[in-house]
N, C-alpha and C positions, 0 to 999 in steps of 0.2 A: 557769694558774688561769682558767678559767671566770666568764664576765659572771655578775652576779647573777641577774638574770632565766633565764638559761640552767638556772644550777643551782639554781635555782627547777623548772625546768619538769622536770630530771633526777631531783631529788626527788622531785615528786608522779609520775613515770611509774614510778619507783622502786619506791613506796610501792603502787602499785595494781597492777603486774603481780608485789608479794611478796605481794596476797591474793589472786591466781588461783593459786593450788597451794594443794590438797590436804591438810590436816591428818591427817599419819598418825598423830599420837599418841592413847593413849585414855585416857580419865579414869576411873579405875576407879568412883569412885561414880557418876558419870552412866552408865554402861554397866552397873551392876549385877553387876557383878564378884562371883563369890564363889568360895568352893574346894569348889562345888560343879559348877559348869563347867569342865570340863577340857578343853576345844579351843573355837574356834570356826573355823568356816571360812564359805564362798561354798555356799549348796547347787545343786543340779543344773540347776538352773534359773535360776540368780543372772542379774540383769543388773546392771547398773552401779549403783550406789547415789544417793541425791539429789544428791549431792554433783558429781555425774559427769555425770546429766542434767538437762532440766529438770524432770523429773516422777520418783518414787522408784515402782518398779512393785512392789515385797514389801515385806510388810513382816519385819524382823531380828528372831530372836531372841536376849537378850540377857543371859539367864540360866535354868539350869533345875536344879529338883534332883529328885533321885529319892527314894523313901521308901517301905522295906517296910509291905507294907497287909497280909499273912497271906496265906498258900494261892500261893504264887506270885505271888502281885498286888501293883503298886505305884503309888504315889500318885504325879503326877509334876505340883511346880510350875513354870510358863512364864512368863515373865517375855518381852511382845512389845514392840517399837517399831515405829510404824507413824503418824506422827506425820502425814501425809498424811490420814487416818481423817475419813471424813464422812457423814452418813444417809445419802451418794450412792453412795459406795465405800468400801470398810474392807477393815481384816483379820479375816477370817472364820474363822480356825482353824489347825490347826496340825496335823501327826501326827509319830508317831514311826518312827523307822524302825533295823530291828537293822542292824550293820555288811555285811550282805552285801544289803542295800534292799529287806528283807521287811518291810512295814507291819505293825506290832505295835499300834496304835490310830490314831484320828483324834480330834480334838476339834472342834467349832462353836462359833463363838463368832454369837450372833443380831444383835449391833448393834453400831454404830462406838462407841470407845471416846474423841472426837475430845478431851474433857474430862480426859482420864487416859490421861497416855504418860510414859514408859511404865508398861505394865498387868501385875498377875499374875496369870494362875487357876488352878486345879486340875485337872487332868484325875484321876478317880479310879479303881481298879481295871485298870490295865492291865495284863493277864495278859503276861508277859516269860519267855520258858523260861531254865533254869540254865543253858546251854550260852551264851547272849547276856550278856557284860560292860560293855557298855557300848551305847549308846541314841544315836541325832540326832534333834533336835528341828528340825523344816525349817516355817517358818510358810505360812501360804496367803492369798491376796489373791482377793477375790469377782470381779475381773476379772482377773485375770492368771494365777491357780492359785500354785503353789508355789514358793518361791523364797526368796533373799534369805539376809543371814546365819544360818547353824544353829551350833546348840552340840550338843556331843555330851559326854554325863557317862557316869560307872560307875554298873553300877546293883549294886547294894548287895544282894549275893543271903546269906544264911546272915546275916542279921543282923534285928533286931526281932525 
């Protein structure tokens, strides 16, 4: 058995190198989970998340859904986190991309959102051909370009 003061000190070194790991679990409502996101991954550009470094360089997307607008065209809502977000650097936008990384739109976003994270907006009208089932949403950073968590959903052809 161990002096008090020892297991004192095994304790507290205990306790502080169980909160340098990593939290892989997700919380669906703070992540914005819906069934309309059906994968997320890392996109092509991904670097380590905030969590990893000291500075988060993309910002995540964190939900997205798609929605027939007519003529081939679809509405598609983006749901960003970019919690880093300042009048100085923000996340600036986002685009879409079909599964073989043909850019099908882009969207701007003009100002950091730093009050509101995470954020949803509309991208509207994005022309998607029938041959394309499903979409990645890959976000963009005014310094960094593109990266970070993407979600990729079905897009909903023959319906509306």
């Amino acid at each position: 058995m161990l002096p008090r003061p020892t297991t004192a000190v095994a304790m507290v070194l205990g306790f502080a190198l169980a909160g340098c790991g990593a939290d892989t679990s997700t919380d669906a409502s703070s992540a914005g989970a819906t069934a309309s996101a059906s994968a997320k991954t890392g996109g092509a550009g991904a670097s380590p998340g905030a969590t990893d470094t000291a500075e988060q360089r993309y910002p995540d997307i964190v939900d997205a859904e798609v929605r027939p607008a007519g003529d081939g065209r679809f509405d598609i809502e983006v749901t960003v986190s970019s919690p880093y977000d300042t009048p100085e650097r923000y996340a600036d936008g986002w685009r879409v991309l079909a599964p073989d990384g043909t850019e099908l739109g882009t969207h701007t976003l003009l100002h950091d959102h730093a009050g509101e994270q995470p954020f949803s907006r509309t991208q509207s009208g994005v022309e998607i051909p029938t041959d394309v089932t499903e979409v990645t949403i890959e976000g963009r950073d005014q310094q960094y370009g593109f990266g970070g968590e993407t979600v990729t959903v079905a897009v909903p052809h023959g319906q509306g």
